[in-house]
N, C-alpha and C positions, 0 to 999 in steps of 0.2 A: 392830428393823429394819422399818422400813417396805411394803416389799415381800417378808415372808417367807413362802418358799415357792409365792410367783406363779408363774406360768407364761406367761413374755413374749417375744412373738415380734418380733424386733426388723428389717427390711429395709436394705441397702446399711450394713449393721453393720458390715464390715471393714475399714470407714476413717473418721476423720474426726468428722461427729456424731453419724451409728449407733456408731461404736466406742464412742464416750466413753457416749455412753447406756448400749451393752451394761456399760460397766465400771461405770457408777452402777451400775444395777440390781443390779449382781452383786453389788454392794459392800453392798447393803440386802437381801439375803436370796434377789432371784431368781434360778429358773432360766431363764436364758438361752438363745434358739435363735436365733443370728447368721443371717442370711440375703444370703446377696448371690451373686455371680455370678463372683468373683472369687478360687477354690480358694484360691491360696497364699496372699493376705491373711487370709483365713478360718482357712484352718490354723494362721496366727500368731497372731491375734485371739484366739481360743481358746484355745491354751496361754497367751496372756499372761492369761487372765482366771481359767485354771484355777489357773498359778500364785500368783497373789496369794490363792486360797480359795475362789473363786467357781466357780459352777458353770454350763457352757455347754457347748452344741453347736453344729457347723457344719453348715447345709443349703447346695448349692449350688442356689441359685434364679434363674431370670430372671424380675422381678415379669412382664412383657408377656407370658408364656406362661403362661397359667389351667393345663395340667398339670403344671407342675412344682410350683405355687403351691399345689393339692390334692395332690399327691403331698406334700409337703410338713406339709401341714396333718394329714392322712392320717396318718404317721409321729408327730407331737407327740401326736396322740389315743391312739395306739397304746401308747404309751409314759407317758402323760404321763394321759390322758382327761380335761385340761382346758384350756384356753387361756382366759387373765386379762387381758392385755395384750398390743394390736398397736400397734407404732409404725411407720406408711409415711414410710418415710426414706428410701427408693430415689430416687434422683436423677440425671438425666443435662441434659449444656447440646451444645446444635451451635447453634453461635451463630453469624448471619448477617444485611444487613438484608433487609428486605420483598424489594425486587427481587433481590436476590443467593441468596436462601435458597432450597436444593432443597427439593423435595417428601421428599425419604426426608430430609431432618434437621428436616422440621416432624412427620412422622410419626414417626419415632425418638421424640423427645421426650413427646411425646401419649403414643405407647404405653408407655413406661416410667413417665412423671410421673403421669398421668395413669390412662390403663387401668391401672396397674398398681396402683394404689391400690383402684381399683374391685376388681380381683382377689382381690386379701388380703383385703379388707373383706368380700364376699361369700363367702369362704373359712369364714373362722370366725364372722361371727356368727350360722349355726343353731348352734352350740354355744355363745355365749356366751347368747342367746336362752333353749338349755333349762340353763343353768346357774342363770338369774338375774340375768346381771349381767355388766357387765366394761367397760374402759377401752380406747375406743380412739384413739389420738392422731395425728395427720397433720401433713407437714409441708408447708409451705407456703413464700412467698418475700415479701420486701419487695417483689419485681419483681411480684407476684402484686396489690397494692396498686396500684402507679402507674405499672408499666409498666417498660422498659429500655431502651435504642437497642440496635437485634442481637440484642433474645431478645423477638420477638414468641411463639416456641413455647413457650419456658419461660415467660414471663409469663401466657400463654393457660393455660398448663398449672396453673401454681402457684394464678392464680384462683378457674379451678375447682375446685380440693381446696378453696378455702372454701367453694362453693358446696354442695359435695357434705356437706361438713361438717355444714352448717346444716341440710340435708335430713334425712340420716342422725338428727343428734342429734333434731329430730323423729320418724323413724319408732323408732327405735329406744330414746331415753328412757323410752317408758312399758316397755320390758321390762328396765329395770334397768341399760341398756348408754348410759355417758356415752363422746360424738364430740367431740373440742377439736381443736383446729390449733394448732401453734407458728410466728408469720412470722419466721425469722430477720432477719438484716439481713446485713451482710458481715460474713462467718466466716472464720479464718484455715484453712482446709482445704486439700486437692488441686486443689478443685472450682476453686480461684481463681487457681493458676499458668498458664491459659490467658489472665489476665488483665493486660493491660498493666500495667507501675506506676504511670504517669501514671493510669490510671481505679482503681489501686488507693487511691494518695493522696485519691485526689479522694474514695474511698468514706471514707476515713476523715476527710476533713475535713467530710464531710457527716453523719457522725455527733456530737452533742454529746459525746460522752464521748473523742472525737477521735484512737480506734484502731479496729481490726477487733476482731471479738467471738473467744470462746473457746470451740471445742467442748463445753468441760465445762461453761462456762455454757447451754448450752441442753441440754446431757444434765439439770440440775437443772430447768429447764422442764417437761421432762419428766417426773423423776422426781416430782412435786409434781401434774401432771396426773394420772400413773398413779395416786397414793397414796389414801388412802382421806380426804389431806388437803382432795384437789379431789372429797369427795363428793358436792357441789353443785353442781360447776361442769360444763354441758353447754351445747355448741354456742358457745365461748368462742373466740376466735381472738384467742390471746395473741402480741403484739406482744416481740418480745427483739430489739432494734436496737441498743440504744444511744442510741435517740430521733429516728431518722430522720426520723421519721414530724410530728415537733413544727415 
């Protein structure tokens, strides 16, 4: 098992491509701490991971609040005294254009996509720091790349997880702690029933493989960044589109 006996903190876990992450992981030896904001999907998340063998806990966290984020982090130490793996997978969209879009749905977004990432990341790595070592993987967007019509906030937002990435994986590489990004592309998730079908086709005829992508293909993303297989790979911002991008 690849990941036996990690200790992986995984964000916006109880749906979708945190879920699917949390079920790799679990499926390759870790222990699992689902975090999202959303009790009853949590609840189920969990026993569905517990039933298959795997071992997990539900935290209920809002990444945009640092005390719940440390309350949190606080609890896994306690229990656990290590943290190995953080994936920021927390995600929200209020999607509107330029002149139509509030101030509280530019701000919503910043502060979950965004600060929130900052939150967790600052959370644990003085402890992965006096560990030695550790994997931390962020996600990011296609829209993060080239932009969106109606998600200047998510776009701004998903950006800067590359940019923060890039930094990170510098300050943080010489103390053993590798920083990567995964940009998905269009995932068949929740995130995308606010999405017309007409821009749903369209994402898929803009992909060469000429579908939407698969949760569980970017939970493997990840699991291959966490592994000891990407022990070389820091400040990487891996591309999982479909080929958008080509």
């Amino acid at each position: 098992m690849r990941l036996q006996a990690k200790i992986s903190i995984i964000t916006g876990a109880a749906s979708g491509i945190g879920l699917a992450a949390a079920q790799k992981f679990a499926s390759e030896g870790s222990i699992v701490m689902l975090c999202d904001h959303n009790e009853e999907a949590l609840s189920r998340a969990v026993a569905q991971i517990t039933s298959e063998g795997g071992q997990a806990e539900a935290f209920l966290v809002n990444v945009a609040d640092r005390e719940t984020v440390d309350s949190m982090v606080t609890r896994v130490l306690a229990d656990y005294g290590r943290i190995d793996i953080l994936v920021n997978n927390a995600g929200i969209t209020r999607d509107a254009s330029l002149l139509k879009m509030t101030q509280n749905q530019f701000d919503d977004v910043i502060a979950v996509n965004l600060n929130g990432v900052f939150n967790c990341t600052q959370a644990v790595a003085p402890t992965m720091i006096n560990q030695g070592g550790g994997s931390i993987i962020n996600t990011s967007s296609i829209a993060g790349l080239y932009g969106n019509f109606g998600q200047a906030n998510y776009a701004a937002s998903k950006a800067g997880i590359i940019g923060l990435t890039k930094t990170w994986a510098r300050e943080l590489g010489p103390k053993g702690i590798r920083v990567n990004t995964v940009v998905p592309g269009a995932v068949a998730t929740d995130i995308l029933k606010t999405i017309p079908e007409k821009l749903l086709a369209q994402a898929e005829n803009n992909c060469w493989l000429r579908r939407l992508g698969k949760p569980s293909e970017l939970a493997n993303a990840y699991l291959f960044l966490a592994s000891d297989e990407a022990s070389f790979v820091n400040g990487a911002t891996l591309e999982v589109s479909g080929g958008v991008s080509l």
